[in-house]
N, C-alpha and C positions, 0 to 999 in steps of 0.2 A: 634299772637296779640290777646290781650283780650278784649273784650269789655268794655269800660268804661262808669260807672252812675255816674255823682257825684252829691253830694248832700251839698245845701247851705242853712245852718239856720238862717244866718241873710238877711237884707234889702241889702247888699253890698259885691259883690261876692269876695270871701277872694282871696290873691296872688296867692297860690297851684291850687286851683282852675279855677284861670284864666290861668294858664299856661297851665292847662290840656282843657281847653276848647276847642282849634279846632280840640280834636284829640274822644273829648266824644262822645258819641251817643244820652246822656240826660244830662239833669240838670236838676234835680229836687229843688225848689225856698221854701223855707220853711216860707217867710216872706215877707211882701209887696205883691204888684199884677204888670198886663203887665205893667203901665205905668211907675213905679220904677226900669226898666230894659232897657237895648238901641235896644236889637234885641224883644220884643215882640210877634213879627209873627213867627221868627224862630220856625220852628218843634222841637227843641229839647227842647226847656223849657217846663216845669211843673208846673204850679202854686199847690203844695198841703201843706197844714199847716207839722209843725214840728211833728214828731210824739211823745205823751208823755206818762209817764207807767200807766199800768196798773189798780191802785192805783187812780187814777187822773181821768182817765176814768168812773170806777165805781163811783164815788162821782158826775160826771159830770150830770150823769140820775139823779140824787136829786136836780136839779138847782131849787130855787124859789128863789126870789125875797123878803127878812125877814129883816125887818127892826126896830127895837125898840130903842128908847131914853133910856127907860133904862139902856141900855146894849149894848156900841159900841167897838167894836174889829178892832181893827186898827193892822193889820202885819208889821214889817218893815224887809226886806230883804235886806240886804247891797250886799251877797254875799262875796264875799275874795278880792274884789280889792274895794280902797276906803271904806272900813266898817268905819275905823275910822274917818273920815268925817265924815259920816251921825249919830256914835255913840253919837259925840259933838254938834250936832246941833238938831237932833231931839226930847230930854227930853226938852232942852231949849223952843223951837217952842211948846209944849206941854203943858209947865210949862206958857205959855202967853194965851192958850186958857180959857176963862170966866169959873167959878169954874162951874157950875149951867150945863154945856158941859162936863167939865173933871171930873166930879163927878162919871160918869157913864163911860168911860172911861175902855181899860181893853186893855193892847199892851203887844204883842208878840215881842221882838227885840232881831234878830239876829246878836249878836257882834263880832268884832272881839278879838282873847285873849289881845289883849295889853291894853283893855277898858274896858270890862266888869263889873270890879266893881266900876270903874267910874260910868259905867249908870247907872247899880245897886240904886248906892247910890242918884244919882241923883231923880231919880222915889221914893225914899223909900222918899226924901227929899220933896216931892211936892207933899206926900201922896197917890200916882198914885198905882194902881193895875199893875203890870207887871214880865211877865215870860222871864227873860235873858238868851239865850244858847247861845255857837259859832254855834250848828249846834241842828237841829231840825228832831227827827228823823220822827216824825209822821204830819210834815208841810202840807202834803195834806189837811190831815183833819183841823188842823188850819188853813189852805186858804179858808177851804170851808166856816169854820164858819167867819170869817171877815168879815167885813162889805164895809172896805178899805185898799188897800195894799199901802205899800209904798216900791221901787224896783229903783234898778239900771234898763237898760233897754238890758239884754242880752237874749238872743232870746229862751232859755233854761227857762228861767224867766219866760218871757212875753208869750209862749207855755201853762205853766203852769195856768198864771193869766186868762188867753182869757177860755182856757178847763172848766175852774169854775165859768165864768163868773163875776171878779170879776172888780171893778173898782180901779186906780190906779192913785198915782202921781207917776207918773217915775219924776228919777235924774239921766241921763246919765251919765255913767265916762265918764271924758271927756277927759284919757287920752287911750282911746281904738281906736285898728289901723281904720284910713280908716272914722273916726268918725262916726264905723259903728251904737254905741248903740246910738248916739243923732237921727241919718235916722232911728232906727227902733223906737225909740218913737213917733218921730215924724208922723210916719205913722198910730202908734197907737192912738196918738191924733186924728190927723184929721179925724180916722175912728169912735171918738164919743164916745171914751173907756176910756177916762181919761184925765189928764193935765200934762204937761212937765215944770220941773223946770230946767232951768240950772245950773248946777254946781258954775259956776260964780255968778249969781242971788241967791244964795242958802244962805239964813242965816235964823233967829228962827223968824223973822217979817215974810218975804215972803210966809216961808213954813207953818207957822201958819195959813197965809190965806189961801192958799192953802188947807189945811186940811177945815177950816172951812168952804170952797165953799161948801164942799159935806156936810159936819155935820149938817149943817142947811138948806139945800135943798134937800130935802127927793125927789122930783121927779128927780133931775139933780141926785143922787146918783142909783138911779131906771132904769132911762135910758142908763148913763154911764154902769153901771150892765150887761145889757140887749144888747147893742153895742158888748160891751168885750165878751159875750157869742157866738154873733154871727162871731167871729172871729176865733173861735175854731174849730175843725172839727174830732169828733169822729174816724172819716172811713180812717184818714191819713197813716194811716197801711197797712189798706188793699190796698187801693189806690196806695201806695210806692212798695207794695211786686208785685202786678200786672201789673204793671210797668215795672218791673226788667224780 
């Protein structure tokens, strides 16, 4: 018999997982803290962040805190489930923020193939600065530079957003098992990192405010920032392999 580690990267421990649980030695918890879990006190849980590459790290020691009107970068990460959704609603929500804001303006949107020159043309249509991929190879370094992310809320993501200290609207899919991505948003909110739009709630009004909370609140965008940083954890590595 071998010893068993398993390791959980979201807010809510997946099937496989739980079936393997009375038989583990560890669980290691990549997401949330004790009170997002029912045993707590048990010996075998782990509270250590998700661990993220190498890449992400290195960029992490250059965190400040850069903020210019001039020149705002807004990320949008759909990911592969749901992209088309947020492809149709996000230039719209864009295209409604006050010129004198979107002037300076400059988004990164990751689409899915069935859309892209849809959004394309949408942006070229409302005069907006913007660079369209399905997939981004050098994303790190555009997370670092953003100002604001806008993301689904899967734990690979949100790993990502926290290492760089960035701030976020999450849009959970909301058709993911367990409703695990709306609990790990949610946790990410309340810890002071960002705001949560639902799926449901989701059209070019809501999310427009949404965007403009932070755009014209320079200290709410500063602290959110600053939150999300402190949610990251460089040493998750080490922490994981020393463990094992």
């Amino acid at each position: 018999f071998k010893p068993i580690i398993l390791h959980e990267q979201n807010i809510v421990i997946g099937f496989v997982n739980k079936l393997f649980l009375p038989i583990a030695r560890k669980i290691i918890l990549g997401w949330g803290d004790e009170r997002n879990f029912n045993s707590p006190t048990n010996e075998k849980y782990f509270f250590i962040r998700n661990p993220v590459r190498k890449k992400v790290l290195n960029l992490r020691k250059k965190f400040k805190f850069k903020f210019t009107k001039d020149k705002i970068i807004l990320l949008v990460i759909g990911g592969s489930q749901g992209a088309i959704i947020l492809g149709n609603i996000i230039p719209e929500a864009i295209s409604l923020i006050p010129k004198n804001i979107r002037k300076n303006l400059y988004i990164y949107h990751q689409c899915s193939k069935q859309n892209i020159m849809e959004i394309k043309k949408k942006y070229i249509s409302i005069n907006l600065k913007a660079t369209c991929k399905v997939f981004f190879n050098d994303l790190p370094d555009i997370m670092f530079k953003s100002d604001l992310v806008i993301s689904r809320a899967g734990a690979s993501s949100l790993s990502e957003v926290t290492a760089l200290g960035k701030p976020a609207i999450l849009i959970p899919y909301k058709f993911a098992k367990n409703d695990h991505q709306i609990k790990n948003a949610k946790w990410f909110v309340e810890k002071g990192a960002g705001t949560l739009l639902r799926e449901e709630e989701l059209n070019s009004l809501s999310l427009k405010k949404k965007i403009l909370e932070f755009l014209t609140n320079i200290s709410k965008l500063k602290k959110a920032a600053k939150k999300s940083y402190q949610l990251g954890d460089p040493e998750s590595v080490k922490k994981i392999l020393k463990l094992i």
